[in-house]
N, C-alpha and C positions, 0 to 999 in steps of 0.2 A: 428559491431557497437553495443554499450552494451546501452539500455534503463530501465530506472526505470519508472516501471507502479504505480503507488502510487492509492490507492483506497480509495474514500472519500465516508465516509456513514453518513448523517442525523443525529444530535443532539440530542437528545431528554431528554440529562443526560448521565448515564453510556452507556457501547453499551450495545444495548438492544437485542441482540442476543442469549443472553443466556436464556433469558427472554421467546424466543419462546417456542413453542411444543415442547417438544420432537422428535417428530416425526421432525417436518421443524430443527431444531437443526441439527439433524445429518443428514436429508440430505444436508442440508451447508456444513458439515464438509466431508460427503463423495465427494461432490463434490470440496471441493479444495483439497482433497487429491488427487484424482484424475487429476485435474489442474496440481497439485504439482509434478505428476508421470510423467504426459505428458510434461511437460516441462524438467525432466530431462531426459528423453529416448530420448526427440528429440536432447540434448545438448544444449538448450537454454539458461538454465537456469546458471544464477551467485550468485543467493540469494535471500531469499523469507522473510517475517519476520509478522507475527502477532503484533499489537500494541495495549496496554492495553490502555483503554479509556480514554476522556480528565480528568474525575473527580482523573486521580490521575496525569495528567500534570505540569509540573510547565516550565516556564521562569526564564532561568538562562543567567546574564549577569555580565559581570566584576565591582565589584565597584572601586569606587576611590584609593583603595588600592589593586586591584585587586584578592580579595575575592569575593565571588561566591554571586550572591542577587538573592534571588530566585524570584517569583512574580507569581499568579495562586491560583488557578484550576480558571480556563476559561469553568462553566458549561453552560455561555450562547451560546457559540459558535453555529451556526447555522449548521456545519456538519465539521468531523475533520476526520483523516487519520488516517484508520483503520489497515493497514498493506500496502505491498508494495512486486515486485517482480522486480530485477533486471535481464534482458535480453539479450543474446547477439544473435543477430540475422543480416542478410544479405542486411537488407533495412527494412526505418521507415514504410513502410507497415505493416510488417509482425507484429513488435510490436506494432499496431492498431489492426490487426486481434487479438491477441494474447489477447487485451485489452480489446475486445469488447466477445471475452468470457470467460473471467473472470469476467465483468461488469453484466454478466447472470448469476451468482449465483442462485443458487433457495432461494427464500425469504418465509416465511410465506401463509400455501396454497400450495407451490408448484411452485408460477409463478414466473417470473427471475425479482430481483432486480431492475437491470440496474442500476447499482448506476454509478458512474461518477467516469472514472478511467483517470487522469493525466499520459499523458506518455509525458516524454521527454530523449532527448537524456543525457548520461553520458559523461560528458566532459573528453578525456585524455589530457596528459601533453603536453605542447604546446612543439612542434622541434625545437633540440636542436640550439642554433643560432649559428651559422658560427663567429670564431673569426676571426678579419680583415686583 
């Protein structure tokens, strides 16, 4: 069963991660590489992705001639989805556990995030239907 864990972190403008210590910086960053190792030794893992922040966002939707209309940067946003890891795992358990420590990052200080990680199931293609 393949899960996308989506991680949603606090608004505040750009992501403000880069913004930390140095120090809280890279231990972030050791710790999702670490995440990132553990999930492909275990064979979890189907794809990870980092996401640059809302301020360079846009909303793209068809217009009447079916040309691209953009609409954005959305810097009010109250918290927006920082990256994501897609899953394949034996049961929606597992990608809970799975979510709840990556949801532990270490933040600023040292102490864990917990920022709020959306997991839902990845839909595959529905069976093929029996002709009559």
């Amino acid at each position: 069963m393949k899960y996308i864990m989506m991680m949603h972190t606090p608004s505040d403008g750009p992501y403000q991660v880069a913004s930390w210590p140095q120090k809280d910086f890279q231990a972030h960053i050791a710790f999702m590489k670490r995440f990132h190792a553990q999930l492909s030794e275990s064979g979890e893992l189907v794809a990870a992705e980092g996401l640059a922040g809302p301020d360079q966002a846009k909303l793209v939707r068809a217009g009447k001639d079916g040309k691209p209309v953009t609409d954005g940067v959305f810097p009010e946003t109250k918290e927006f989805l920082a990256g994501y890891w897609i899953v394949d795992v034996d049961r929606p358990e597992r990608a809970y556990e799975l979510a709840a420590q990556a949801s532990a990052a270490p933040g600023p200080g040292g102490g864990p995030l917990n920022l709020a990680i959306e997991v839902r199931e990845v839909m595959s293609a529905p069976p093929p239907q029996e002709l009559p």
